[in-house]
Every structure is written in C-alpha cells, then in structure tokens.
C-alpha positions as CSV (number, residue, x, y, z in Angstrom):
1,X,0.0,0.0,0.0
2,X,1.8,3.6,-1.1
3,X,-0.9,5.8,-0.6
4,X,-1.0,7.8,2.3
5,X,-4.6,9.5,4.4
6,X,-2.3,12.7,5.0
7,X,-0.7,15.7,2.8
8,X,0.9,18.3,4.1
9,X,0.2,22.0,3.4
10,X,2.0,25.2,4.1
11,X,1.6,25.2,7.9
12,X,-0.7,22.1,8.2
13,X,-1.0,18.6,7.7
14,X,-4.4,17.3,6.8
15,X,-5.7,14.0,7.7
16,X,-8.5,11.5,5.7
17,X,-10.2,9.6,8.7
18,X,-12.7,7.0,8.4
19,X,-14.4,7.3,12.0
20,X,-16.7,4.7,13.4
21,X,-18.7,5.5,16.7
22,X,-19.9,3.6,19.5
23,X,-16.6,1.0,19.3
24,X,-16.0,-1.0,22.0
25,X,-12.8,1.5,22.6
26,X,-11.3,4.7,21.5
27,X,-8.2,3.5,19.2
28,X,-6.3,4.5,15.5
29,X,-6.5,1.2,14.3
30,X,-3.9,2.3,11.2
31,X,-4.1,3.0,7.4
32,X,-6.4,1.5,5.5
33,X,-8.3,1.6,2.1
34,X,-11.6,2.6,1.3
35,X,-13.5,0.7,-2.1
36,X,-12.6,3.5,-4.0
37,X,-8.8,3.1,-3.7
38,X,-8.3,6.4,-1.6
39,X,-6.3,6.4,2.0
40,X,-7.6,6.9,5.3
41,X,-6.9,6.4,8.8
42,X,-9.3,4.6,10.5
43,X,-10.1,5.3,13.7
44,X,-12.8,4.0,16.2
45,X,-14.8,6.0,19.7
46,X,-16.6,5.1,22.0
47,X,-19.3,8.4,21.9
48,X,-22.1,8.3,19.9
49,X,-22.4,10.8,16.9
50,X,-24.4,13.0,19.0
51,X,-24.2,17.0,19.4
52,X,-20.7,16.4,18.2
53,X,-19.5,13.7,21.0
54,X,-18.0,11.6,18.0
55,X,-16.2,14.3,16.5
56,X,-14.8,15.8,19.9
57,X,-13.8,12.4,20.9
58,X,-11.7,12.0,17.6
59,X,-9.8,15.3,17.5
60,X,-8.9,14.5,20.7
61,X,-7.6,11.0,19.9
62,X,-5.1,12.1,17.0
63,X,-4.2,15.1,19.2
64,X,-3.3,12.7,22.0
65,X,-1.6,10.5,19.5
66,X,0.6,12.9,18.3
67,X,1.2,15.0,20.9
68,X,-0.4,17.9,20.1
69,X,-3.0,20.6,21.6
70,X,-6.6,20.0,21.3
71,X,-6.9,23.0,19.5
72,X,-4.7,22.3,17.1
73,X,-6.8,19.6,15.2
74,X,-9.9,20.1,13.8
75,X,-12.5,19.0,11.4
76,X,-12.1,20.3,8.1
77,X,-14.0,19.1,6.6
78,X,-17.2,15.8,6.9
79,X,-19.1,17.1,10.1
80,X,-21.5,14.7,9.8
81,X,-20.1,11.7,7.6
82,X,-18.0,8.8,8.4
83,X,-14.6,10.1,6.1
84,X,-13.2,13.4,8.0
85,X,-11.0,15.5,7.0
86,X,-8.9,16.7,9.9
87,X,-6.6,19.8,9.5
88,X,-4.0,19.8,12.2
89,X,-2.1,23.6,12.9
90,X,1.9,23.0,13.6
91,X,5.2,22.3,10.8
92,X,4.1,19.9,8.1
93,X,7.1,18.1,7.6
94,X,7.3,17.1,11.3
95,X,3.5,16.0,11.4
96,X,4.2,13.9,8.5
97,X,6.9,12.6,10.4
98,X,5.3,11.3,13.6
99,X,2.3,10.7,11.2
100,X,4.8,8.2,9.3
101,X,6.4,6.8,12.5
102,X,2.8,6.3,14.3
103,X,0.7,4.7,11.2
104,X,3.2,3.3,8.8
105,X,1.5,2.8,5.1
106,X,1.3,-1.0,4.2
C-alpha cells in the first residue's frame, strides 16, 4: 500500500479519517483503504455521533496520538459523515513525520 490519508500543506497537515462511533474503545487502528482506492486512517470511539461527541472524541484522539494541543486539530471538513478531513495547525514536515512513524502505510 503507497498511498497515504495525509498531505501536508504550508503550515498544516491534513488527515483522511474513516471514523466509526460507539466502538468497544477509543483506538487508531492504522491506514487503511476505502472501495474506491483512496487512504484513510481509521479510527474508532466510544461516543455516539451525537451534538458532536463523535467528533470531539476523535480530534482529541489524534491530538493525543501525536502529541499535540486540542486545539490544534480540527474537522475540516465531513461534520457529519464517516470520512473526516482533519486539519492539524503546527510544521508539516514534522507532522508527516510522527504521522509516518505512528501509522506506517502497508
């Protein structure tokens, strides 16, 4: 697998996530492909999608995971559907870095 859920922009990284509430746990369970070929990185909570729980809950899972503020990820774009695009504030290239080191592509 080459293709990758992020890209990096100039003072960003943005992030395809698949999310699926009301999982047993809160986890990234890793890269993975959706039918149409594209990247994502799926990721699982135990909210419901709710007044936003879901959403909440995930921005602060990759933020936890990466060791960054809460407030510097946030949902781009898919409010309300499964595949999120997260944008998350801080120096591309080491984002992409951890991103690489945390959820390694195939």
């Amino acid at each position: 697998m080459t293709a990758l859920p992020w890209s990096a922009g100039a003072d960003h990284l943005r992030l395809r996530v698949r999310l699926t509430p009301r999982a047993a746990t809160d986890r990234i369970e890793g890269v993975a492909l959706l039918s149409d070929g594209s990247a994502v990185l799926a990721a699982r909570v135990r909210t419901a999608p709710e007044d936003n729980a879901a959403n909440l809950a995930l921005t602060r899972l990759v933020a936890a995971a990466l060791d960054l503020p809460r407030s510097a990820v946030t949902i781009a774009a898919g409010h309300k559907a499964r595949v999120k695009e997260l944008r998350l504030a801080g120096d591309p290239a080491a984002l992409t870095a951890a991103a690489a080191r945390l959820w390694p592509a195939g």
